[in-house]
C-alpha positions, 0 to 999 in steps of 0.5 A: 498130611495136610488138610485143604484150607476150610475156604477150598474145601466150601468153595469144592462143595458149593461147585459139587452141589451146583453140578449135581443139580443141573441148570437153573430154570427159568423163573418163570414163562418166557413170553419172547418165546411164546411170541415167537411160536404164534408167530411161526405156528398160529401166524399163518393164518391168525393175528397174533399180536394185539392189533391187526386181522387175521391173514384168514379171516375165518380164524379168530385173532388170538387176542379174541381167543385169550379175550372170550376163553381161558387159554388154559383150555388148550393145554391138553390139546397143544400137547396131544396135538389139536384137531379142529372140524376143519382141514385148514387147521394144521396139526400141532403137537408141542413140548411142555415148555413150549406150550406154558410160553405160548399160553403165557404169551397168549393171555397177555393178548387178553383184553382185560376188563375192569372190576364192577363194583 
């Protein structure tokens, strides 16, 4: 009986490890897709760029929530689904992943301030 040369049976190998462990994730945030949900989402009624007002004028511009609180803050609520004192605000509920690259894309709207020395 002939064994498979040494080079096919790493290649088998390597193709085996690779299968088992799934697809590769994402390195990091995807800031496109955040963007994407402010806009579908948070856009009817907030600015979710850098520039411009809010088609509501009582909802802040999401840069100003990015600029005053940690986005961060609003984890638990965007899973859990948030609900605000008013009826206006429609009820959102989101999947882990959405909610990093929505609050990934939301803290690049933050106005960063300068270091006092």
């Amino acid at each position: 009986m002939m064994r498979p040369p040494l080079p096919a049976i790493s290649v088998a190998m390597l193709f085996l490890a690779v299968a088992v462990a799934g697809p590769v994730q994402a390195a990091g945030p995807d800031l496109e897709a955040g963007k994407a949900l402010a806009e579908r989402y948070c856009g009817t009624c907030h600015a979710v760029g850098p520039v411009g007002d809010s088609r509501l004028p009582a909802a802040p511009p999401l840069r100003d929530v990015a600029s005053r609180y940690s986005v961060w803050n609003l984890e638990e609520a965007l899973a859990e689904g948030i609900v605000t004192g008013h009826a206006e605000m429609p009820l959102f509920v989101f999947k882990p992943v959405e909610i990093t690259n929505l609050l990934s894309y939301m803290e690049t709207l933050a106005e960063k301030k300068p270091i006092e020395k």
